[in-house]
N, C-alpha and C positions, 0 to 999 in steps of 0.2 A: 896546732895553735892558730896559724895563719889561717887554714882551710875553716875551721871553726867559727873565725871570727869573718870570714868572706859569706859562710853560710848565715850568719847571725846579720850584717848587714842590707846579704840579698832580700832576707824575710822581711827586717823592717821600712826595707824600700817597696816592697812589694803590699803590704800593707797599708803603707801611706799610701801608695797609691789608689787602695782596693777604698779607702777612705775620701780620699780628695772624688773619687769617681761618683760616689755613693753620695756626697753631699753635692754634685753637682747635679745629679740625675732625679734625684730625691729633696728637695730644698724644705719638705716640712720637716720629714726624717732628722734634715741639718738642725732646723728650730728647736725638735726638739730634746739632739743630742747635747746642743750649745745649755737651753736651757737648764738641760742636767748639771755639765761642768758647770758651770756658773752659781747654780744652788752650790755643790758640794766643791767650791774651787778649794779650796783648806784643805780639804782630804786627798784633794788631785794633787795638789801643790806634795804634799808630804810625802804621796806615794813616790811623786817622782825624785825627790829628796836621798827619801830613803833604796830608792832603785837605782840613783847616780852616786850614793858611797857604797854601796854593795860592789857594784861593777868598778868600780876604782881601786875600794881594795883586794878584789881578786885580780885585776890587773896589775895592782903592783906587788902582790904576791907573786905572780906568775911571772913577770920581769925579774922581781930578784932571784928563782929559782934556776934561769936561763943562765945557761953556761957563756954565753954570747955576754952576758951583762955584768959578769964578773968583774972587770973592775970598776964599772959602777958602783955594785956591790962591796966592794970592798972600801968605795970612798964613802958611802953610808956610813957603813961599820964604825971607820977611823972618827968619822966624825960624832957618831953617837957616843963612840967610844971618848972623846976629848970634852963632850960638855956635860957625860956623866963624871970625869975626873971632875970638872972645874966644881960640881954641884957638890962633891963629895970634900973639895978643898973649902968652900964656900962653907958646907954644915962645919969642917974642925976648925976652919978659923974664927966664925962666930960661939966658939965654947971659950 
């Protein structure tokens, strides 16, 4: 998991960089990358949206599966488990 996630950061540090280089060396390049984002910023916005709940919820799937997080885990649970009580005392006392 650790070695995973060091590979996953080596790449997009290495990327940024292969980026920052290319718009410095290349400045119409940059013009006319920017002019792109900036037409379609909504859809950039959204990808990245939708690419930072992706990666959250596999990360915190992946935490709660870790035997390390166990009792983490297990104070989730209780507590899901206390406000599904309360919601279920909440439905029979409104009857």
């Amino acid at each position: 998991m650790r070695r995973m996630l060091g590979v996953v950061a080596v790449a997009l540090v290495v990327l940024l960089a292969a980026a920052v280089t290319t718009m410095v060396v290349r400045p119409t390049f940059a013009q006319r990358v920017w002019s792109f984002l900036h037409a379609y910023r909504w859809w950039v916005l959204a990808l990245l949206v939708t690419a930072g709940v992706l990666l959250l919820g596999w990360l915190l799937g992946t935490l709660l599966r870790e035997p390390t997080s166990s009792a983490w885990r297990a104070h989730v649970l209780a507590a899901a488990d206390a406000i599904q009580h309360q919601l279920c005392t909440l439905a029979t006392s409104a009857r």
